[in-house]
LUMKOL-761936 format. One line per field, with one value per residue (C-alpha): x, y, z; residue number from 1; residue in one letter. Coordinates in Angstrom, 1 decimal, padded with zeros to 4 digits. Example, Ala and Ser with C-alpha at 12.3 -4.5 7.8 and 13.67 -1.06 7.14 Angstrom:
! residues 2
east (012.3_013.7) $
north (-004.5_-001.1) $
up (007.8_007.1) $
i (1_2) $
aa (a_s) $
***
This chain:
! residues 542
east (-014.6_-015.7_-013.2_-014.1_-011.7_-012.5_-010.4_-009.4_-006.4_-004.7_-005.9_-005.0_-005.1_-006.0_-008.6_-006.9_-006.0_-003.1_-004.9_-008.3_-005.8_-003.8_-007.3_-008.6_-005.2_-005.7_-009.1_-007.6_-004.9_-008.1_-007.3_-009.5_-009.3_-010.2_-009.8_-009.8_-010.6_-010.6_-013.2_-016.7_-018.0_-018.4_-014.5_-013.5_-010.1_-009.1_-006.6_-006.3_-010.3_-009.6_-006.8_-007.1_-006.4_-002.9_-000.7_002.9_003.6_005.6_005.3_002.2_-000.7_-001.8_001.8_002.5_-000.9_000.3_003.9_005.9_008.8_009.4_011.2_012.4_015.5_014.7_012.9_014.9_017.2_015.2_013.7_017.4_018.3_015.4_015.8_019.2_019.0_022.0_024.4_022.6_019.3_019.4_015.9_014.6_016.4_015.3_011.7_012.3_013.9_010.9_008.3_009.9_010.3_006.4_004.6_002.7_001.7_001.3_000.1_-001.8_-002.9_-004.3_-006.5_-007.6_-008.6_-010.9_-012.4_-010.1_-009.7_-007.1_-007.9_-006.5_-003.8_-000.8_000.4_003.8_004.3_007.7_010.1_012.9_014.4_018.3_018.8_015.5_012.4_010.2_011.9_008.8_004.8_003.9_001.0_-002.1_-005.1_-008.0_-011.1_-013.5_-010.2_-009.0_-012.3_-013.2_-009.8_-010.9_-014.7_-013.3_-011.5_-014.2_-016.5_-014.2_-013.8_-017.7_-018.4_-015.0_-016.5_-015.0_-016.3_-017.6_-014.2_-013.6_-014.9_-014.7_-015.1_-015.0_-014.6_-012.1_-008.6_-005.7_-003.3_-001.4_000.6_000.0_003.0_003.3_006.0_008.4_005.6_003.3_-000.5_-002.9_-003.3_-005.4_-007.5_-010.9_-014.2_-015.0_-019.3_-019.1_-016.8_-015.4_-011.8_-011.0_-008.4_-008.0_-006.2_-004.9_-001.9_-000.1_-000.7_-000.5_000.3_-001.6_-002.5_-000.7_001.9_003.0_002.0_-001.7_-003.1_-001.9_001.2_003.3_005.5_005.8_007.3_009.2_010.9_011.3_014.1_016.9_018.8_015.0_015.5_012.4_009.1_006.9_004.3_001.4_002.1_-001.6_-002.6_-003.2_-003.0_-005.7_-006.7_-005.7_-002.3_-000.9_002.0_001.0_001.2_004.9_005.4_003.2_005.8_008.8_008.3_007.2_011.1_010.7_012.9_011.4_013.5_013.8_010.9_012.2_011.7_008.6_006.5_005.1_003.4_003.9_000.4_-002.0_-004.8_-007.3_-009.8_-013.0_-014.5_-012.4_-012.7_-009.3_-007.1_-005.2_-007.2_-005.9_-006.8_-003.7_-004.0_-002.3_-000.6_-001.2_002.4_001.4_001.4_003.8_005.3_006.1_006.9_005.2_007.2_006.3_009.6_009.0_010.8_014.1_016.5_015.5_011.4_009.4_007.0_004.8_004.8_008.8_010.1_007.4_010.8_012.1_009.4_008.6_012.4_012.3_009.6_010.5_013.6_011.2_010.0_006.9_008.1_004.9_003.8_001.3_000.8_000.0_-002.4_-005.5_-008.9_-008.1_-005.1_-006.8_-009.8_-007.4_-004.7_-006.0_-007.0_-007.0_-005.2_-008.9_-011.8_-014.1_-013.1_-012.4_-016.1_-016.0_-013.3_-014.9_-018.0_-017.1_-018.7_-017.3_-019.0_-018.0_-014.9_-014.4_-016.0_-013.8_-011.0_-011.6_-013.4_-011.8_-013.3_-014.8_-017.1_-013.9_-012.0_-015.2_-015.7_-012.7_-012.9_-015.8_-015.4_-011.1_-011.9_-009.1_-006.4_-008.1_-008.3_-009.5_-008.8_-009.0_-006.0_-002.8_-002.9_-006.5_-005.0_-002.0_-004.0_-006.3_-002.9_-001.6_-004.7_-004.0_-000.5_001.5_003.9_004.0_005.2_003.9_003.5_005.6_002.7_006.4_008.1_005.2_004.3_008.3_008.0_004.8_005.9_009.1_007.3_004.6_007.0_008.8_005.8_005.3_008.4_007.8_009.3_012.2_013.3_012.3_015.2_013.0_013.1_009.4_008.5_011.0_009.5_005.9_007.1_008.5_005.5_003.0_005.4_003.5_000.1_-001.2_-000.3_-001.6_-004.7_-004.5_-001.9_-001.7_-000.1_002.4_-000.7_000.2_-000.7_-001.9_-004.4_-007.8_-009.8_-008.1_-009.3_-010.1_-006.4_-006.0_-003.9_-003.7_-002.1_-000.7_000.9_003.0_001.1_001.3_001.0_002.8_005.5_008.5_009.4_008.7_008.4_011.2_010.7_011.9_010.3_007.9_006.6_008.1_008.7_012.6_014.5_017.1_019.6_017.2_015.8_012.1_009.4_007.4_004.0_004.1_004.4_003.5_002.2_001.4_002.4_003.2_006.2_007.4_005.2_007.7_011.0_010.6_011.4_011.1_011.0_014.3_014.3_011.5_008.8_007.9_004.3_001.7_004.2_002.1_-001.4_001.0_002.9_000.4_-000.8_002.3_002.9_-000.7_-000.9_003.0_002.2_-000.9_000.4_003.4_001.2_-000.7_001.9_001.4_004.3_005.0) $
north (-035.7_-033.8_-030.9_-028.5_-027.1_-022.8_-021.2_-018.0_-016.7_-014.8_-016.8_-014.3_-015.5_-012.5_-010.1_-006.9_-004.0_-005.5_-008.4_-005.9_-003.1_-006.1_-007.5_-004.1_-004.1_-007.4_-006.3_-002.8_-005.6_-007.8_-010.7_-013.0_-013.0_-015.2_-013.6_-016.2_-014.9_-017.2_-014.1_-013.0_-010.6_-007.5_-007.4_-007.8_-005.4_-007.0_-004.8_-001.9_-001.5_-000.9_001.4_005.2_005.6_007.5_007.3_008.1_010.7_012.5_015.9_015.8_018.6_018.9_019.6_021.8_023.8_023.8_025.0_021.9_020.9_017.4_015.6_011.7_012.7_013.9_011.1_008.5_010.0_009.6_006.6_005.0_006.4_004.6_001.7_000.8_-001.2_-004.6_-005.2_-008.2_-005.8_-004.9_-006.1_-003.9_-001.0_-000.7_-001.3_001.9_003.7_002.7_003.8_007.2_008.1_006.7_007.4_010.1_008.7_004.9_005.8_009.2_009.2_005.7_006.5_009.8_007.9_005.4_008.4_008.6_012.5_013.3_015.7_019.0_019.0_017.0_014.9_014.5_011.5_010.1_012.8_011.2_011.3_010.9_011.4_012.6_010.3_012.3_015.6_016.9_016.4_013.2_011.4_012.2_010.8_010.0_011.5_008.6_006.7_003.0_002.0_004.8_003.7_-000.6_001.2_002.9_000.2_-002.3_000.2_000.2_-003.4_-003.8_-001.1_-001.9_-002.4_-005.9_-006.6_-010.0_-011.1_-011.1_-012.9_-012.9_-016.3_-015.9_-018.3_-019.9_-020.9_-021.6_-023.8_-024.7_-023.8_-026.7_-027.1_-029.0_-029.3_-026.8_-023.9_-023.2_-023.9_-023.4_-022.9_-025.5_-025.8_-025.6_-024.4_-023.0_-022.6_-026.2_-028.2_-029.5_-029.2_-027.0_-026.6_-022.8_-022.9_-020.3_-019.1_-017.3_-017.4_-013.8_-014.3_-011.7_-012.8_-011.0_-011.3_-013.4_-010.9_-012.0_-015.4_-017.1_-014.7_-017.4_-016.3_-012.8_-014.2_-017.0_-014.8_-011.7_-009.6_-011.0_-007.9_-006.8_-009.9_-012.1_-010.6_-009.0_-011.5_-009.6_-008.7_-007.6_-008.7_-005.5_-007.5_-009.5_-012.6_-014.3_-013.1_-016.3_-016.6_-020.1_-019.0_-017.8_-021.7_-022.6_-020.4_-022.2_-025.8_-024.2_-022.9_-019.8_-017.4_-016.2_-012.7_-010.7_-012.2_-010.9_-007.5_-006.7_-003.3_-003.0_-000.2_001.3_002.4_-000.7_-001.7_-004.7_-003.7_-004.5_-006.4_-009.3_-010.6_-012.6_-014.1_-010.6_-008.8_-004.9_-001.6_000.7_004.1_007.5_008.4_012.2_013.9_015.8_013.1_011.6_008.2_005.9_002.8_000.6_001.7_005.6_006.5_008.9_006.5_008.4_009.6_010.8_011.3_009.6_011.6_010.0_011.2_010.7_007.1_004.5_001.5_003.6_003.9_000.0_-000.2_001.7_000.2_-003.8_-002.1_-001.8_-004.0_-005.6_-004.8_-002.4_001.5_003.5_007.3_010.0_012.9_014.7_015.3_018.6_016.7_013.7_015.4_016.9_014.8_011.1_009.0_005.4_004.2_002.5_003.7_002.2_004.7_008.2_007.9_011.8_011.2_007.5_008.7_012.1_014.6_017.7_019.8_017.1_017.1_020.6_020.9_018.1_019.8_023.0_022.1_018.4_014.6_014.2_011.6_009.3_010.1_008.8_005.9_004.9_005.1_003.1_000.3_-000.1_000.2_-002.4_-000.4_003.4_004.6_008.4_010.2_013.4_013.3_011.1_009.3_008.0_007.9_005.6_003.1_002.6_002.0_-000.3_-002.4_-002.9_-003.5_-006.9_-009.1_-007.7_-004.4_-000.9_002.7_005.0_007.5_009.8_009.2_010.2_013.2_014.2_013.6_015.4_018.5_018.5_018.7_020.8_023.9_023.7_024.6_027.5_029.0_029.4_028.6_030.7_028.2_024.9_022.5_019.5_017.4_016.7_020.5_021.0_018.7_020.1_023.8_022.5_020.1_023.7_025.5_023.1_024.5_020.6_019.7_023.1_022.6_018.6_019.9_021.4_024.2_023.3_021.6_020.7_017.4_019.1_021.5_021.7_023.2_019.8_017.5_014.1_013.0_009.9_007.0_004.4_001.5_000.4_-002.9_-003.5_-004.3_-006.4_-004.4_-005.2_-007.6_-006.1_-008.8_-011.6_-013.4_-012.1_-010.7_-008.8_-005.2_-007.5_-008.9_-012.3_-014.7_-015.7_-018.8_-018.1_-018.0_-015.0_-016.8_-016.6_-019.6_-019.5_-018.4_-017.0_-013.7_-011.7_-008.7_-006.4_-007.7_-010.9_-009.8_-007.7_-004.8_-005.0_-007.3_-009.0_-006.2_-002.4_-001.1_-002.1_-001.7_000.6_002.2_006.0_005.8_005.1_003.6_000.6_001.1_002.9_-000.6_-002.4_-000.1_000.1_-004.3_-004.5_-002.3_-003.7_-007.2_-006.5_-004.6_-007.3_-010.3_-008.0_-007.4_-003.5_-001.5_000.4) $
up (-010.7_-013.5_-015.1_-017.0_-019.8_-020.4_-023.3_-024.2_-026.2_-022.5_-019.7_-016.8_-013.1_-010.6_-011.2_-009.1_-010.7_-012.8_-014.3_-015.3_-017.1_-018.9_-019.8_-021.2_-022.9_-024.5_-026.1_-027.5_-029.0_-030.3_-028.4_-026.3_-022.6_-019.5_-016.2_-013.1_-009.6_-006.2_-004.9_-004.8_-007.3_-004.8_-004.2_-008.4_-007.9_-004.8_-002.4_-004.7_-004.4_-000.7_-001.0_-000.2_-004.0_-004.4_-007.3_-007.3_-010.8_-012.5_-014.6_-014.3_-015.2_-011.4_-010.1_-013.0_-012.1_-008.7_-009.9_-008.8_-011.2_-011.5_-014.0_-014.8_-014.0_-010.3_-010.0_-010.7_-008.7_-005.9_-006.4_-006.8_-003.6_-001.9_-003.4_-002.4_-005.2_-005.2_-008.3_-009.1_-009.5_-013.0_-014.3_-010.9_-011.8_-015.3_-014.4_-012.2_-014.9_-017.2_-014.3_-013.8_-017.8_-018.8_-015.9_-018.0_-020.6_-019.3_-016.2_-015.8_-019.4_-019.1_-016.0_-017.6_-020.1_-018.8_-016.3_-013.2_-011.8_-009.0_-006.3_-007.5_-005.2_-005.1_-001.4_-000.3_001.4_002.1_002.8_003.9_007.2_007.0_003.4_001.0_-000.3_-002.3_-003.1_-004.1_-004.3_-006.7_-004.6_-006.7_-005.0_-006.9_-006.4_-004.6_-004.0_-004.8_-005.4_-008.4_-010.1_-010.0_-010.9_-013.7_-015.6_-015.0_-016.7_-019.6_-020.0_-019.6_-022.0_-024.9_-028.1_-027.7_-024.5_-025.6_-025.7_-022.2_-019.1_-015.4_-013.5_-009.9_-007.1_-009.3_-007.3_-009.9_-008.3_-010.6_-013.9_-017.2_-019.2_-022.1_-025.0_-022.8_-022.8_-020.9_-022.2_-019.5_-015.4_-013.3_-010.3_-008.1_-009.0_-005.8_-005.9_-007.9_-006.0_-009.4_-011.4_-014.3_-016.5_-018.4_-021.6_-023.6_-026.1_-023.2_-019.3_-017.0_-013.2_-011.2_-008.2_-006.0_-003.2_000.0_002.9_003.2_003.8_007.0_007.3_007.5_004.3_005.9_009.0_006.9_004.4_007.2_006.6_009.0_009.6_011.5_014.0_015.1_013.4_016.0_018.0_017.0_013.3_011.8_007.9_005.7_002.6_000.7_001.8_-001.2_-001.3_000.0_-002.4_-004.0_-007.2_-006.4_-005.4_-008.6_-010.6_-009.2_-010.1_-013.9_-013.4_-012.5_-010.6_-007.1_-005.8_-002.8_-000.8_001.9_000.7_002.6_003.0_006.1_007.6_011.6_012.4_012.3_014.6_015.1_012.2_013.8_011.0_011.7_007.9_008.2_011.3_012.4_010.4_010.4_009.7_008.9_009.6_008.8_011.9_012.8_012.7_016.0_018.0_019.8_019.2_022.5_023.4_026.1_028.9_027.9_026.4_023.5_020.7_019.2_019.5_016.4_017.0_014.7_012.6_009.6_006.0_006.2_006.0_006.5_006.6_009.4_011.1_011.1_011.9_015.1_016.6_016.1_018.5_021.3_024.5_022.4_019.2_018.8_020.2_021.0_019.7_022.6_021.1_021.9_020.7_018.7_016.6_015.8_014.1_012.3_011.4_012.0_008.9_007.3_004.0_003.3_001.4_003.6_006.5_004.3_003.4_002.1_-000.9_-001.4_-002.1_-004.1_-001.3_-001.9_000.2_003.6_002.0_002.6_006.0_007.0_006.2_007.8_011.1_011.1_010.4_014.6_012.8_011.8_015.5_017.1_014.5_014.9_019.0_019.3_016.7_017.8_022.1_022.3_020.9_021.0_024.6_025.8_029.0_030.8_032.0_031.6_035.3_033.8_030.1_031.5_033.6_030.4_028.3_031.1_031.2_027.0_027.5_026.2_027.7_031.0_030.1_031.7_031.1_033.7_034.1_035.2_032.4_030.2_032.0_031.9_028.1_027.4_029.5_027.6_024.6_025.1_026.8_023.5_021.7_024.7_023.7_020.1_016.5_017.0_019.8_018.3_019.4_018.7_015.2_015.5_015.8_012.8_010.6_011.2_010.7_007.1_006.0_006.9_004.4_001.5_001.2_000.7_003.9_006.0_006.2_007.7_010.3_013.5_014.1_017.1_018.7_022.9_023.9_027.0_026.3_028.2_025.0_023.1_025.3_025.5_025.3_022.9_023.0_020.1_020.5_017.3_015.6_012.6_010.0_007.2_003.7_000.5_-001.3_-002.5_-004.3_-006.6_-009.8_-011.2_-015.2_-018.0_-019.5_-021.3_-018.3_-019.4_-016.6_-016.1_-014.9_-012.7_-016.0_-017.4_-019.9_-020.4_-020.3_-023.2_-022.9_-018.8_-018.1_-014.3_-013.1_-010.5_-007.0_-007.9_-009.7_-007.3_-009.4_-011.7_-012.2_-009.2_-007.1_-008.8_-005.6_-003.7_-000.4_-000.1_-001.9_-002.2_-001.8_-004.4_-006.9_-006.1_-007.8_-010.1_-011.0_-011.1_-014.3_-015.9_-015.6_-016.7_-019.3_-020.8_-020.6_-022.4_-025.2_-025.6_-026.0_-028.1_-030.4_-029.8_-029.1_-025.5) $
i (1_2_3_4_5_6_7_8_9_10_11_12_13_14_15_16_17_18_19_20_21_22_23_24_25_26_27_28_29_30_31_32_33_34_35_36_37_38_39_40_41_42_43_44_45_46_47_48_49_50_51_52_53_54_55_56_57_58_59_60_61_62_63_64_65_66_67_68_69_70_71_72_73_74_75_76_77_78_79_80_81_82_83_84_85_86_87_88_89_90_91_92_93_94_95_96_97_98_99_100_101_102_103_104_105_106_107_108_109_110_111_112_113_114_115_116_117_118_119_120_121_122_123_124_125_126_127_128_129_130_131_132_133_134_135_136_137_138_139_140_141_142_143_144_145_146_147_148_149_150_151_152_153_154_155_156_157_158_159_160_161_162_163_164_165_166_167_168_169_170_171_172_173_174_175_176_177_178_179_180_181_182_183_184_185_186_187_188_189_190_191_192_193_194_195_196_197_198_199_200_201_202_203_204_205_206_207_208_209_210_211_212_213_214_215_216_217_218_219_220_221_222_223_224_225_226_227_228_229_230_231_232_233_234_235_236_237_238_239_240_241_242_243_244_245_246_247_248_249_250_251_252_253_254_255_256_257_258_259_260_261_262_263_264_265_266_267_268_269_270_271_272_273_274_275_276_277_278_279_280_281_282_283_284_285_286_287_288_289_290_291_292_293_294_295_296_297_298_299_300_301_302_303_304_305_306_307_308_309_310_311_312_313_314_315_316_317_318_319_320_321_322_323_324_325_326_327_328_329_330_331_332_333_334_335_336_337_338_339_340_341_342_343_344_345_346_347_348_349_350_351_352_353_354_355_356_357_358_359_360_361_362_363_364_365_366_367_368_369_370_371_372_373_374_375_376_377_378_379_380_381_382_383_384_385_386_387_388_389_390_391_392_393_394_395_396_397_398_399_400_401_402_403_404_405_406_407_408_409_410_411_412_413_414_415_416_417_418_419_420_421_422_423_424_425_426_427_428_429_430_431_432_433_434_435_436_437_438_439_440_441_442_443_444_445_446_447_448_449_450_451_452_453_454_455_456_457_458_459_460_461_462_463_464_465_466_467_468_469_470_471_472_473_474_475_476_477_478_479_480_481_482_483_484_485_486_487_488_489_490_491_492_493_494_495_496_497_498_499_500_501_502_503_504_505_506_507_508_509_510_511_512_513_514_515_516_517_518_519_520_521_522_523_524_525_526_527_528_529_530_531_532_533_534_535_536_537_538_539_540_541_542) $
aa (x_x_x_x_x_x_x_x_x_x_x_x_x_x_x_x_x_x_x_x_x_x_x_x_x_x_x_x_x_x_x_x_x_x_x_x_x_x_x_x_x_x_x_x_x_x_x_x_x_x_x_x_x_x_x_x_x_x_x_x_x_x_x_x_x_x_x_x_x_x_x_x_x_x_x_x_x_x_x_x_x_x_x_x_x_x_x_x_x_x_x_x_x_x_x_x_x_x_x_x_x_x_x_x_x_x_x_x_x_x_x_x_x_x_x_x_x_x_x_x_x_x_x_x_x_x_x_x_x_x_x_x_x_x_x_x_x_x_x_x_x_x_x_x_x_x_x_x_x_x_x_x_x_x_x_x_x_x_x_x_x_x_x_x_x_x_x_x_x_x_x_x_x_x_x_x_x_x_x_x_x_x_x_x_x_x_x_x_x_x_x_x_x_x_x_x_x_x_x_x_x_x_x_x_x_x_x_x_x_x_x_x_x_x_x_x_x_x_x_x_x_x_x_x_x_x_x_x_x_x_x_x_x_x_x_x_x_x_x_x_x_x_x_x_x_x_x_x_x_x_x_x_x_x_x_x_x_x_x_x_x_x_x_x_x_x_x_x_x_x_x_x_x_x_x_x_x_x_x_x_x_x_x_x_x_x_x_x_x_x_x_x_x_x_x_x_x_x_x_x_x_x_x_x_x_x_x_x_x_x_x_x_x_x_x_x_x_x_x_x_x_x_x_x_x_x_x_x_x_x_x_x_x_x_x_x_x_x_x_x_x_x_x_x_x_x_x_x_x_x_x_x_x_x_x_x_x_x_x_x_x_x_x_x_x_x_x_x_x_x_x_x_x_x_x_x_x_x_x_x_x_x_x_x_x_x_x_x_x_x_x_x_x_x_x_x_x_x_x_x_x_x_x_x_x_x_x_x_x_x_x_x_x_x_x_x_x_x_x_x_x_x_x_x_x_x_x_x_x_x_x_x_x_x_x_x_x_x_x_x_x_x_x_x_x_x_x_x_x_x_x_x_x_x_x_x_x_x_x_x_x_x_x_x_x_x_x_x_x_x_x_x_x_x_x_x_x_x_x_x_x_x_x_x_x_x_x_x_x_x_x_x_x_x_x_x_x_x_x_x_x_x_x_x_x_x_x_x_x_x_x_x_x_x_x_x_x_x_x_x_x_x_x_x_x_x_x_x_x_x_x_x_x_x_x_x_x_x_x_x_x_x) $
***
């Protein structure tokens, strides 16, 4: 069989969002580079193309517009108290300390620089629940989401005075890592369109290809995080195909130290995406905070209610604690229009393609297009009713492993709920109620949230019930690295000429984010890897 040998001076394997900002790097540095990509063309940026597009950052210009103070400092502090970082975690921890001090200037000044604008005002994801998340607003979603960010450094690399220097070559699948004289020199593997062997050589090697929680999911479920028990019998795949984790097992026999693969972030709210591109294929969406979260059996999960926008781990941690290990959410017509959406361009089709004016009728009269969309192209999982005896034999015809909806125990629950809302604020005794009181206080959440919406109300009606999975999202771990992106044995010292990024390394020291992430830090990593591997090799200082 013929192989073919390509050059370049950075041979980079992965063409997401880390690998394209270390390439546009590596020209600004003047150096050669070859990007390899097992994918077509049309999906050059891989997951992050998908993505709704927010950024986790700090002291910024939109929060200081919008008089939010932030600092480093705060944080860090927060970030650490996510994290829950280990002693043994010290490359993770200064990656985070890193993250939370350059954000500005590696981060938001980099994608203002190649074109990327963030809608004007800031989102506050991850609140916290027991203890705070995010003690204030640093979500900064870009205008025509994950897909303008990939569009806009692609533009820069095709149009960098140097652009000769660099090449894409797709339907390439590295498999494994050359080394030669104790470095490494090159990666090999298939030429996908050809049928025939390659070998890519170059004067240092960048890992970007991702983590283990797509493929086959069968290094999700072996790596699960034991103190969760068995994973779930329907666990859905939000991750990229591609992210199989065989360049993690491609790392390890170069020497390479593999960390907290168990370290997984998985999201509550996932359904069958209809497209069926991959086995388990799913679609994750936002969950509306009005709505109420039950299990199969109709018991309104708690004790403590869950709510989205405050801890996504605890979320997913509550529910593998039900009969199924998966829920459904209980809301009506009137919420979802105005609180459902998807963490996918594909779906937000107002902010994806820059329309300001449906952008603004959405938000004031609601997004019925998405609600029916969704309805019609999800009938497995999205059911509507006019009232819950019909609502509950549609649930109980969806229902797993035997398992049933008490259409009494669901009308007990909904009443509850519902005549604390008749009563008023003053009398709110319910943490749900609570939580959507303090999110309206924030002027970026009021107009996407109810206002104490009843479930039953006949001017909301249909009433909605989604039946939703845990789903499959992002590695917390990884190839474990330095702050120059260098790839480590397990006695820290580096291998000459590898280095990772992005995902792959656990977006940043093989695992920057601990235990759990605050929400966009990881388009936001997979800048700060690319851009500081790029400007290492490049000899250019960070």
């Amino acid at each position: 069989m013929t192989e073919k040998t390509l050059r370049a001076d950075v041979v980079i394997a992965g063409a997401g969002l880390a690998g394209l900002v270390a390439a546009h790097e590596l020209l600004e540095g003047g150096k050669s580079v070859l990007l390899l990509d097992k994918d077509v063309p049309e999906n050059l940026g891989g997951l992050a193309r998908e993505s709704f597009g927010g950024v986790h950052l700090i002291g910024t210009p939109q929060q200081r517009k919008t008089g939010i103070a932030d600092s480093p400092e705060r944080a860090l502090r927060d970030w650490l108290r996510y994290a829950q970082f280990g002693e043994g975690d010290s490359w993770p921890r200064r990656w985070a300390q890193l993250y939370c001090d350059r954000s500005l200037d590696l981060i938001h000044a980099y994608l203002d620089g190649v074109g990327v604008r963030f809608l004007p005002v800031v989102n506050w994801p991850e609140r916290g629940v027991f203890s705070p998340g995010n003690t204030v607003p640093r979500w900064h979603i870009a205008w025509g989401t994950g897909h303008a960010i990939v569009e806009q450094v692609v533009r820069a690399l095709q149009t960098h005075p140097r652009s000769a220097h660099h090449a894409i070559r797709f339907r390439h699948a590295v498999e494994d890592i050359e080394v030669a004289g104790g470095r490494v020199t090159g990666l090999v593997g298939a030429d996908l369109a050809t049928g025939g062997r390659f070998v890519a050589r170059g004067d240092q090697v960048v890992i970007a290809t991702g983590g283990i929680c797509g493929g086959d999911l069968s290094k999700v479920r072996a790596h699960w995080y034991a103190p969760w028990g068995a994973p779930p019998k329907v666990l859905l795949n939000g991750a990229h195909v591609f992210g199989d984790g065989a360049m993690h097992d491609a790392v390890a026999r170069a020497g390479g130290n593999l960390t907290h693969l168990d370290k997984q972030w998985h999201y509550a709210a996932g359904v069958h995406h209809p497209a069926k591109r991959k086995p388990n294929d799913g679609l994750s969406l936002v969950p509306p905070r009005s709505a109420l979260w039950l299990n199969a059996t109709g018991e309104r999960i708690g004790p403590v209610p869950l709510v989205g926008s405050t801890d996504t781990r605890f979320l997913v941690e509550s529910i593998l604690r039900q009969p199924g290990q998966y829920s459904w959410q209980l809301l009506n017509n009137t919420i979802a229009k105005r609180e459902l959406a998807v963490s996918g361009c594909d779906y937000m089709t107002a902010f994806r393609h820059k329309k300001k004016l449906l952008m603004a009728r959405q938000l004031l009269f609601g997004n019925q297009e998405l609600v029916d969309r969704l309805a019609r192209e999800c009938p497995d999982d999205i059911v509507t009713a006019r009232s819950l005896p019909e609502l509950v034999d549609k649930m109980n015809e969806r229902n797993l492993d035997g398992l049933r909806t008490d259409l009494a125990t669901l009308e007990q629950v909904v009443r509850d709920y519902d005549e604390q809302i008749d009563r008023g604020p003053a009398y709110f005794n319910d943490d749900q109620l609570r939580r959507i009181w303090s999110f309206r206080e924030y002027r970026g959440d009021r107009l996407r949230l109810c206002k104490f919406q009843k479930i039953l109300d006949s001017g909301a009606m249909p009433l909605i019930a989604i039946r939703e999975f845990i789903l499959s999202r992002k590695s917390l771990g990884g190839i474990q690295t330095d702050l120059c992106c260098r790839v480590l044995r397990a006695d820290g010292s580096p291998i000459d000429g590898l280095y990772a990024i992005g995902e792959a390394a656990g977006f940043g020291g093989g695992g920057i984010h601990g235990m759990g992430s605050l929400e966009g830090t990881f388009l936001g990593s997979c800048i700060l890897t690319g851009r500081v591997a790029g400007r290492t090799i490049a000899g250019i200082s960070i």
